[in-house]
N, C-alpha and C positions, 0 to 999 in steps of 0.2 A: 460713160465714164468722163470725167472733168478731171485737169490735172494743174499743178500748179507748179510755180517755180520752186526749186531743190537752193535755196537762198541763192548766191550770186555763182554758183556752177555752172549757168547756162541750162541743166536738165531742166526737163518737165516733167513734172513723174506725177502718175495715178493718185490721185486725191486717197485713193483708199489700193493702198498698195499689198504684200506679200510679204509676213515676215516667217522666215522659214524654220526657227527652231524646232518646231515640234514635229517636223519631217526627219530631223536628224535625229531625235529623241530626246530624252528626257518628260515624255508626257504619255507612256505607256507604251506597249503597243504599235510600232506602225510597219506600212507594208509598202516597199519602193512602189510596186506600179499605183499604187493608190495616191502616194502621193506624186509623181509625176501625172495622173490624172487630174489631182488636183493641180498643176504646176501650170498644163494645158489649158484646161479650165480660164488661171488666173489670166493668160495671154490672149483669150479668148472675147474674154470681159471687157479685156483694155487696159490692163495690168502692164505697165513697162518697167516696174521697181520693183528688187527683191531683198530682203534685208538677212543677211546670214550672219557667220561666223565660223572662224575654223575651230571651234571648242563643239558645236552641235553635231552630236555625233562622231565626233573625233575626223572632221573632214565630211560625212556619210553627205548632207546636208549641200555643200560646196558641189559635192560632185553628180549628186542629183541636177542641181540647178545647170551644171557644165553640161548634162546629157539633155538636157532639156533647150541650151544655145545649139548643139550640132541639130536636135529635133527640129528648130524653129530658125534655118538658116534666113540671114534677112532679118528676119526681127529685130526691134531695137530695145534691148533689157537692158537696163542699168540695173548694176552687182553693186549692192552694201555688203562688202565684212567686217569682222572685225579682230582685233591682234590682242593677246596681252594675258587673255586667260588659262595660256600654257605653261605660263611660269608655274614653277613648283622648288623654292615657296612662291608666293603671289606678294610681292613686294614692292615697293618703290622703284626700288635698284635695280629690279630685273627689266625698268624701260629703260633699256638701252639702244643703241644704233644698232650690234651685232645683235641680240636676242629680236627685235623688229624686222631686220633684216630677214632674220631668218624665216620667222611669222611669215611674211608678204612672201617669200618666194614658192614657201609650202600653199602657202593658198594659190598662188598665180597658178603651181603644178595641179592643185584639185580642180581648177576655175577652168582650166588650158588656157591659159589668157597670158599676151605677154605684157598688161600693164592692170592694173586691178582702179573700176571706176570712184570706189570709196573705199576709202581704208579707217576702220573706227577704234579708237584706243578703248577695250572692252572694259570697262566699270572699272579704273585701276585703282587701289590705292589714293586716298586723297592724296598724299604727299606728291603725288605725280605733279600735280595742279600745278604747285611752286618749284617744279624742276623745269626750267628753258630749254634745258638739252635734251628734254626727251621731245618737244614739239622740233628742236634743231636736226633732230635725227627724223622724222616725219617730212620736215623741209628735203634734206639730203635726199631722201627715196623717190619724193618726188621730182626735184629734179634730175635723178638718175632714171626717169622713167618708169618707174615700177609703178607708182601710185601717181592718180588726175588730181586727186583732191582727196582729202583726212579730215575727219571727226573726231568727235567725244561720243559716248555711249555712258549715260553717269546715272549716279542711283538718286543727286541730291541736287534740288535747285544752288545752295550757295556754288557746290564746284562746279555746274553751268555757266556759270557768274562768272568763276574763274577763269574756265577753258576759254571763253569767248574773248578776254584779252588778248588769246595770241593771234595776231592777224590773219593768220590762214586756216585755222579753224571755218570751218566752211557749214559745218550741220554740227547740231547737237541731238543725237537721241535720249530721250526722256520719260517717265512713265507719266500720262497723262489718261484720262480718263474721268469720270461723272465719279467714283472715286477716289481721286487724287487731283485738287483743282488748281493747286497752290501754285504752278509753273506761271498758270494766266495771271497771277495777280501781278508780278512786276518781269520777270523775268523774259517774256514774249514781246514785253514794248523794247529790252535792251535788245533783244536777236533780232527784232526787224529793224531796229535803227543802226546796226549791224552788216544785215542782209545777209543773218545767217540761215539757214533753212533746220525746219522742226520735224524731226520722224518721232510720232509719239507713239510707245509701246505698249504692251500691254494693256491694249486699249478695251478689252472687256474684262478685264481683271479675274484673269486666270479663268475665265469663262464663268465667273458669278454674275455678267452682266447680258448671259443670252438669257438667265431666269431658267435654266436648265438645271442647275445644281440646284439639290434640294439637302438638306438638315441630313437625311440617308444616304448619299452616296458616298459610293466605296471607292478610290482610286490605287490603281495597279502600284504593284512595289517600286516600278522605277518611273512615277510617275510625277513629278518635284510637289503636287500637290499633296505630295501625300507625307514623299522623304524631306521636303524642305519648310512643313509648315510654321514652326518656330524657328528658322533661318539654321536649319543644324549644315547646309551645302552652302550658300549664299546667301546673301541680303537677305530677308526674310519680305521684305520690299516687293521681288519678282514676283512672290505667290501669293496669290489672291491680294494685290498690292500691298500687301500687311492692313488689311482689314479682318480683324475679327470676326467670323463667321458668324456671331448672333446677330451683329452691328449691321452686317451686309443684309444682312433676312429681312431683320427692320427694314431698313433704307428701301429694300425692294421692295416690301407690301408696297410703298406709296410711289415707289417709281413706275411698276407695271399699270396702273389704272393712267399717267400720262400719254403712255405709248398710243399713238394712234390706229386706228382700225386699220388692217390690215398691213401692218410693220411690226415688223418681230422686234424684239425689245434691242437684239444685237445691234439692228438697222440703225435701232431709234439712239443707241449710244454711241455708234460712229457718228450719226450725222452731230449729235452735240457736239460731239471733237472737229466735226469742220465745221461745225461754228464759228471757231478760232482764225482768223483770219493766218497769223502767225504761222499755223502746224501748214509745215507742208504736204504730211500725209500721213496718214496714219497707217499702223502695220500689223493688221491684224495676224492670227495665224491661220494655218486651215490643211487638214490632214485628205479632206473628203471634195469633192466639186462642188455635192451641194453647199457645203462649207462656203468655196470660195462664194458662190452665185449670190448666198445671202449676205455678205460682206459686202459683194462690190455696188450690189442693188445701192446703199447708203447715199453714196454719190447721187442718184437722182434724185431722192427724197427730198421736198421741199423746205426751207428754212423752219427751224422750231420758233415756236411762238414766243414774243418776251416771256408774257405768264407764265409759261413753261418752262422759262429757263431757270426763273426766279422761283419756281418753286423746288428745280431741279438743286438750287442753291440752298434753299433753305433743310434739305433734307439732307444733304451732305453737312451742311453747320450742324445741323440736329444730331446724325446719328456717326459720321463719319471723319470727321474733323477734328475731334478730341481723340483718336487714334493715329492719326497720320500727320497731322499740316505739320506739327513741332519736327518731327523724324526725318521727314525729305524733304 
């Protein structure tokens, strides 16, 4: 595993790190020890970054990870969460100091932690962006202790753009991926001249990028692939990064014949994402071991070829880009 600076926080974190929604759920199906097998797995690998939220599983998510710091006493894990998705409604106005407040201390109680090492404002509301006082009340937590350092978690390069005005913004998370390229075009030269650090998510897009999904599969009822495919829960963005599923099929025929011998298409799509000099890590998910195994392998995989990158470009301009670049 290769790891890289977390922008100017001092971390180092797993180039190919651990992001854990789909342990809490919302992706069918899952079973605690499997996914603390797979948690073990990720520390195993070389995994020292996990990226949560206390919306995943309503805490379930948080507090796996908490059983997994008493498991792994000694270890050094750095905890991403993230605050904001409890509002109801989901509004501007509900980023407040007191509703943050609260956020952070419910998670510190799932985390057992008395300080929490990232704290990420979860996709809020654009109008957030042009509120000062809600990054004022982020300053305030932390230096009351609660939070090292805060993020953005956003659905769209312009309020990336935004967040990263406020000087303590530290990371931005972003949906980045072979389809979604548009962060790299300008966005990555402003956050490194910044030294802000990039967790990109969703980095197989919604798993159309292991080439496992096929035109036939059926996903479970509480699986967002299934309940959020037209955005009826959120952004429509999350799932399968709002790529049209004939658009993705396309794009694949000509992506799988790049992959090289023996690397699974997963491998060969993270390693495009540390490409990016920028990303400081990407976050996949992973319910299973062998899950994590074939994530973290990416990291060793040798640089892709320019030819390959450019053709990897010209297939997302072809089939992929008339659906996405305008939208995020």
């Amino acid at each position: 595993m290769k790891y890289r600076p977390l922008g100017r926080t001092g971390m180092h974190v797993a180039e190919v790190s651990f992001g854990a929604w789909a342990i809490g759920g919302g992706w069918g199906p899952v079973d605690d020890e499997q996914s603390m097998a797979a948690l073990h797995q990720a520390v195993d690998a070389g995994v020292n970054f996990i990226d949560t939220a206390d919306v995943y599983g309503d805490g379930r998510s948080e507090r796996l990870i908490a059983r997994l710091k008493r498991e792994r006493p000694g270890e050094q894990i750095f905890v991403a969460t993230k605050a904001g998705r409890r509002l109801n409604p989901h509004v501007a106005e509900g980023y407040n100091y007191e509703n943050l407040r609260a956020f952070v201390e419910r998670s510190l109680q799932n985390l057992e932690t008395d300080c929490l090492d990232l704290v990420q404002l979860h996709c809020p509301p654009t109008p957030v962006y042009d509120r000062p006082e809600v990054f004022d009340a982020l300053d305030r937590l932390t230096a009351e202790g609660k939070i090292r350092y805060y993020g953005v978690s956003v659905e769209t390069v312009a309020e990336a753009m935004k967040a990263v005005e406020y000087p303590n913004v530290q990371t931005v998370q972003i949906i980045f991926n072979i389809f979604r390229q548009k962060p790299a075009e300008n966005f990555f030269r402003t956050a490194q001249a910044k030294q802000v650090g990039i967790l990109a998510r969703v980095p197989l897009a919604s798993g159309l990028l292991t080439g496992k999904i096929t035109p036939e599969t059926q996903f479970a009822a509480d699986d967002h692939r299934n309940f959020n495919r037209h955005g009826e829960a959120f952004d429509v963005g999350e799932t399968f990064s709002g790529v049209p599923l004939e658009a993705a099929f396309a794009a694949l025929d000509g992506l799988k014949p790049l992959t090289p011998p023996g690397v699974t298409l997963a491998q060969f799509a993270l390693r495009w994402i540390l490409m990016f000099d920028a990303v400081s890590c990407a976050i996949p998910g992973a319910r299973r071991p062998e899950q994590v195994l074939d994530n973290c392998a990416a990291s060793e995989l040798a640089p892709i070829e320019a030819s390959k990158m450019e053709a990897i470009r010209v297939l997302y301009d072809t089939y992929i880009r008339p659906h996405v670049h305008h939208r995020w």
